[in-house]
PAMAR-454521 format. One line per 8 residues: their letters; for each residue x, y, z of N, C-alpha, C, CB. Coordinates in steps of 0.2 Angstrom, whole numbers, m for minus. Glycine has a CB too. Example, Ala and Ser with C-alpha at 12.3 -4.5 7.8 and 13.67 -1.06 7.14 Angstrom:
2
as	66/m28/39/62/m22/39/66/m16/39/57/m22/45 | 64/m11/35/68/m5/36/64/0/39/70/m3/29
//
This chain:
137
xxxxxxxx	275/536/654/274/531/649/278/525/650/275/534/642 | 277/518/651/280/513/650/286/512/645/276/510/649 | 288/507/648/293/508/641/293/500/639/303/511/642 | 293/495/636/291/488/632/298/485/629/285/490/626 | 297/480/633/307/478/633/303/469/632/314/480/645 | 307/467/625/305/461/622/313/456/623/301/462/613 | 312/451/627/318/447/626/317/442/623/320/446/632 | 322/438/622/322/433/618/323/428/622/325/434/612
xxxxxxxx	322/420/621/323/416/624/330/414/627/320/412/619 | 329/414/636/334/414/639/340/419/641/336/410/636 | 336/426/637/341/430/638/338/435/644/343/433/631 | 345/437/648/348/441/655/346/447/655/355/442/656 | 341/450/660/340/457/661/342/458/669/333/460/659 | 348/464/670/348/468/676/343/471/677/352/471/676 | 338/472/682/333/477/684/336/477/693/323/474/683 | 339/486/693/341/489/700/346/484/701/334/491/706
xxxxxxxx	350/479/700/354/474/702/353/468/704/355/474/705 | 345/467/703/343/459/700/343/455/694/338/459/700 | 348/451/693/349/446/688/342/444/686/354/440/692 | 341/444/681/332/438/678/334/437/671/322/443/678 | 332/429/670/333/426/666/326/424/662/337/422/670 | 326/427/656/320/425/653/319/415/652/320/429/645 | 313/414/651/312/407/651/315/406/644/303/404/652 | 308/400/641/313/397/637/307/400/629/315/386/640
xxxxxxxx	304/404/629/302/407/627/302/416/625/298/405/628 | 302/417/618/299/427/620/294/430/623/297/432/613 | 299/433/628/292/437/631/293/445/631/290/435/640 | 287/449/632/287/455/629/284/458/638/283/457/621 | 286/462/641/283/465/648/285/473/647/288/462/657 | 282/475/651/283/483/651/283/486/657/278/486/648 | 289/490/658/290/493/664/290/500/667/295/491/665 | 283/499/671/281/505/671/282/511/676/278/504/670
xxxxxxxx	290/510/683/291/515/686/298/515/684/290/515/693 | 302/522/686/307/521/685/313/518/690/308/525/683 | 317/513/685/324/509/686/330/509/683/324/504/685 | 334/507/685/339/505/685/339/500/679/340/503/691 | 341/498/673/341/492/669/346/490/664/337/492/666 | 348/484/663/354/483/657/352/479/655/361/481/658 | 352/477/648/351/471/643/355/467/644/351/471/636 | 356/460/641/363/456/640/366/458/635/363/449/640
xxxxxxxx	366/463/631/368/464/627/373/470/628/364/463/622 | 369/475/633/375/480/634/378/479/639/373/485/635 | 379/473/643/385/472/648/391/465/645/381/469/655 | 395/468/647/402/466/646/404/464/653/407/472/644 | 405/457/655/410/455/661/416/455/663/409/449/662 | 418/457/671/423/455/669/429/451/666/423/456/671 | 426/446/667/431/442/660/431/443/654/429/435/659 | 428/445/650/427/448/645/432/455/644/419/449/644
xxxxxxxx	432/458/650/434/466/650/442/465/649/433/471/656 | 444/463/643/452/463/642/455/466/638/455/458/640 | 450/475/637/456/477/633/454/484/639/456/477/623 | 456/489/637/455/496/639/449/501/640/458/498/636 | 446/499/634/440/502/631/435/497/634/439/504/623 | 434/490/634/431/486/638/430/488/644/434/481/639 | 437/488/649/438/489/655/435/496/656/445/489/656 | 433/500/654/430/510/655/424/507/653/433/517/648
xxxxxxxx	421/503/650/415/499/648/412/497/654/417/492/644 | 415/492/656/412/490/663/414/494/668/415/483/665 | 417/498/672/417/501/675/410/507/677/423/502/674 | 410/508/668/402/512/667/396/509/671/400/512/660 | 397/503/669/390/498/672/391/499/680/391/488/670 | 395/499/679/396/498/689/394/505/693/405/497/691 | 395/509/688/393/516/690/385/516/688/398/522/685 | 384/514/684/377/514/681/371/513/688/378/508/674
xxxxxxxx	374/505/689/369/502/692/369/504/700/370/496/691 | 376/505/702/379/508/710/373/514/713/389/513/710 | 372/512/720/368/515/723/371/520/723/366/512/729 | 378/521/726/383/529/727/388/526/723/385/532/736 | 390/529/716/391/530/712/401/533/714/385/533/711 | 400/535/717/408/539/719/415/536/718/408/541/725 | 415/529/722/421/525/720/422/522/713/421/521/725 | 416/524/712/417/520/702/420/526/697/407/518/696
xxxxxxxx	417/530/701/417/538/695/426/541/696/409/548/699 | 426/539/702/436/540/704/441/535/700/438/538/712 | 437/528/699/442/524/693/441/526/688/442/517/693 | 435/528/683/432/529/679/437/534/676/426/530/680 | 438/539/678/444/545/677/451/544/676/443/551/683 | 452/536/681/460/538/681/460/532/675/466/537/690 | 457/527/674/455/523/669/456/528/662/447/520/670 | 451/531/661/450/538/655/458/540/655/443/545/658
xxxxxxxx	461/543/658/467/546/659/471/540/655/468/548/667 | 471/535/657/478/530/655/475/530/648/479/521/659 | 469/529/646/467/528/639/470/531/635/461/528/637 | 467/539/637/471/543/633/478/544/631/469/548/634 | 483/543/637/489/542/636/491/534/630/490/541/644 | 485/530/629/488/524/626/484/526/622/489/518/628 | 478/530/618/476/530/613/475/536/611/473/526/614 | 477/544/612/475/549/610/470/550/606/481/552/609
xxxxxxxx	470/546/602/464/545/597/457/545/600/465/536/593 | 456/542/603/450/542/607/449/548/613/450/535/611 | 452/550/613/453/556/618/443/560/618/462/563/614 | 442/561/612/436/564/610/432/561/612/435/565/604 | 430/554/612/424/552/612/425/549/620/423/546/607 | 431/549/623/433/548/631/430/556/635/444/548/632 | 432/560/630/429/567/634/421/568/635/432/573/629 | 416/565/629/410/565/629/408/560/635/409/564/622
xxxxxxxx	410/555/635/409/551/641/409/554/648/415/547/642 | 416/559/649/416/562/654/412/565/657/420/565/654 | 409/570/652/405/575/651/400/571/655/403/577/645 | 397/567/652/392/564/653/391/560/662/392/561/647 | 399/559/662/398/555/670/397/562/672/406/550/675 | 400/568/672/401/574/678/392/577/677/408/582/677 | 390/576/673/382/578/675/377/572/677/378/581/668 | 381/566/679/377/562/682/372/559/676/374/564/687
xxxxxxxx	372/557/671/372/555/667/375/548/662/373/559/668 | 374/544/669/377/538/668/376/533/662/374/535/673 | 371/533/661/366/526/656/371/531/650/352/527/655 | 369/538/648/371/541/643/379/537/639/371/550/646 | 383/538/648/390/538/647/391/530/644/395/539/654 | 386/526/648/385/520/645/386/516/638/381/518/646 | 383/520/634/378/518/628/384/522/624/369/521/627 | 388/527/626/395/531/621/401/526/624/397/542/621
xxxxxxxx	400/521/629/408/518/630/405/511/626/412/517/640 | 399/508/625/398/505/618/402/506/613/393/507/615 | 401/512/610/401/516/604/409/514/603/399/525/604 | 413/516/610/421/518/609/424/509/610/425/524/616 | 420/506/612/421/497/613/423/496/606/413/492/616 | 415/497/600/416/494/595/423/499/592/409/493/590 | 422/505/591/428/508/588/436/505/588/429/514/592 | 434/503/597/444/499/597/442/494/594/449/495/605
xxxxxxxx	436/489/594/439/483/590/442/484/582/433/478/590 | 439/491/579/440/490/572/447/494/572/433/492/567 | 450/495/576/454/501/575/461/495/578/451/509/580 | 459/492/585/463/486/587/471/490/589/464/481/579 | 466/493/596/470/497/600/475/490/605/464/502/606 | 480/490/607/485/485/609/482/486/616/494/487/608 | 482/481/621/478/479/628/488/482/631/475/468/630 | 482/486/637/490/488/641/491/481/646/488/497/648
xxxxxxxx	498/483/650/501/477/652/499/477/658/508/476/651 | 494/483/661/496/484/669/487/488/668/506/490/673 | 483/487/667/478/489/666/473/493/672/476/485/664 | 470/497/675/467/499/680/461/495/680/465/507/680 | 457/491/684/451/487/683/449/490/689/450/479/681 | 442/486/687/436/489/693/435/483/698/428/492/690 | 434/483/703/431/477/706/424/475/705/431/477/713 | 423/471/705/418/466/703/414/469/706/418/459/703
x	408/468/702/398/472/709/399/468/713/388/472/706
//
């Protein structure tokens, strides 16, 4: 079954690691094998990635979209590890993540390091000084 993805004017979709930029109108397409995909709305840049839960944010994408996956899923953990050390709080919803990287299960882990994104903002976890980041795709 297709799946029907409506963007709005000017807005960014990754398809498999191709950047595409909607015109200057809504358009509505449907995509019908399976890919690789991110809205602009679920990606976070590295510039943007300045706190902790950010940073585990993007690193997901990277895992998400990575042909081989492996050198993302090794910072991802040691990332997850510092978190919990600075935020024990989150430890739960870090663990469900996990879960979800070790069954390959990427998109899933994606859409719950969302979840824990907005959490720090309302919760207003302090940015470590010396952070693990990912390199850039």
């Amino acid at each position: 079954m297709p799946l029907r993805l409506e963007l709005k004017p000017y807005e960014r979709l990754i398809i498999n690691g191709a950047l595409l930029r909607n015109g200057e109108r809504r358009s509505t397409f449907l995509i019908e094998t399976q890919c690789k995909f991110l809205r602009e709305s679920e990606i976070i840049t590295e510039s943007e990635a300045d706190t902790a839960c950010k940073q585990l944010h993007l690193t997901l994408t990277v895992i998400y979209l990575a042909d081989d996956p492996a050198q993302g899923i090794d910072l991802f953990f040691r990332q997850a590890t510092d978190l919990i050390r600075q935020a024990p709080e989150a430890a739960t919803q870090v663990a469900a993540m996990a879960e979800q990287v070790e069954a390959g299960e990427y998109y899933r882990a994606l859409k719950l390091s969302r979840k824990l994104v907005e959490w720090e903002s309302a919760n207003r976890i302090p940015v470590t000084e010396h952070p693990v980041t990912a390199d850039a795709p």
